[in-house]
C-alpha positions as CSV (number, residue, x, y, z in Angstrom):
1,X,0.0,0.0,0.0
2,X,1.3,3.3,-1.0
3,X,0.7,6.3,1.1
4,X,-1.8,7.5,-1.9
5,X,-3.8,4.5,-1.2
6,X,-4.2,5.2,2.4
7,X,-5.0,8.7,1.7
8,X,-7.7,7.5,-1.0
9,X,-9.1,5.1,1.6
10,X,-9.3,8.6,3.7
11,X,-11.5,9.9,1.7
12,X,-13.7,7.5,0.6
13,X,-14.5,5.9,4.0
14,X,-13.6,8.1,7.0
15,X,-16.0,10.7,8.5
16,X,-16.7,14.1,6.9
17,X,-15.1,16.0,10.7
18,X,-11.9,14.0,10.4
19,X,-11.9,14.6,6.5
20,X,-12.1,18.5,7.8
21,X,-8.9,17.7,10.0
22,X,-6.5,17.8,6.6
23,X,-5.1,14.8,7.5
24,X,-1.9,13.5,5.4
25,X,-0.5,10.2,5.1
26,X,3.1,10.7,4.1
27,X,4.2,7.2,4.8
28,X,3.1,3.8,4.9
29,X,5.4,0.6,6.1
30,X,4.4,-2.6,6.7
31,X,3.9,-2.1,10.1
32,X,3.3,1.7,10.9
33,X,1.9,4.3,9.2
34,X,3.0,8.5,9.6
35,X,0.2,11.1,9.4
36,X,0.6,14.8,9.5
37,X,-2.1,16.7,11.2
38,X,-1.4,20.5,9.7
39,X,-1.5,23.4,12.1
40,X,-4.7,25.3,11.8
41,X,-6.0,28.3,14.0
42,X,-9.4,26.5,14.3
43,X,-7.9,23.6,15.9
44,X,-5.8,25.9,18.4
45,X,-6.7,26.3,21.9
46,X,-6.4,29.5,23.3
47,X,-2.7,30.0,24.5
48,X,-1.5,28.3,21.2
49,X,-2.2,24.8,22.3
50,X,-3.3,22.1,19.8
51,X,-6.8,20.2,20.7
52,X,-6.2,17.3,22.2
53,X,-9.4,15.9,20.5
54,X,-8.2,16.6,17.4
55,X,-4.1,15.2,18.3
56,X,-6.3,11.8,19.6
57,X,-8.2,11.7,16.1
58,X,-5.2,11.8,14.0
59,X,-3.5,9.1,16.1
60,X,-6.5,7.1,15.4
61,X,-6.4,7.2,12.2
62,X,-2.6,6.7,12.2
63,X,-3.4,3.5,13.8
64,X,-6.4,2.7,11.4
65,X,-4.0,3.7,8.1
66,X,-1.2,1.1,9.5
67,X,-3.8,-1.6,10.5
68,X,-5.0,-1.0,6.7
69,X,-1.7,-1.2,5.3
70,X,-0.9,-4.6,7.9
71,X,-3.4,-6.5,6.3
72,X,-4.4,-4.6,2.8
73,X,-5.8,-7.7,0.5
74,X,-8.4,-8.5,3.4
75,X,-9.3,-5.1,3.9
76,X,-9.8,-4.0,0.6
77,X,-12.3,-6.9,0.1
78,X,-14.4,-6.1,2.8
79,X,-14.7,-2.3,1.9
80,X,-14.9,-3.3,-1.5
């Protein structure tokens, strides 16, 4: 699985709010999976912070994108 894949699969089948997040996948291994979460003023607490709901939803979907990429051939054919 290439990290276009996972990013397709993004798209497609995850939820319009974490669509909204800008989410990137710029790697995909065998066993792990790296995706960027952009900075963005609406996801800023006040004092600069970054949401924590938002941090927890990209690691979630870090975790989905390397479970994906783990075991692609019996994904795809249940989302197929």
């Amino acid at each position: 699985m290439t990290p276009a894949d996972a990013e397709a699969i993004l798209q497609e089948y995850f939820a319009p709010w974490i669509q909204r997040l800008g989410l990137r996948v710029e790697e995909v291994g065998e066993r792990h999976a790296v995706v960027r979460l952009p900075w963005s003023d609406d996801l800023a607490r006040e004092g600069g912070g970054l949401c924590g709901q938002a941090m927890m939803a990209a690691a979630d979907t870090a975790a989905g994108s390397a479970e994906t990429a783990a075991h692609a051939t019996t994904v795809y054919a249940i989302l197929a």
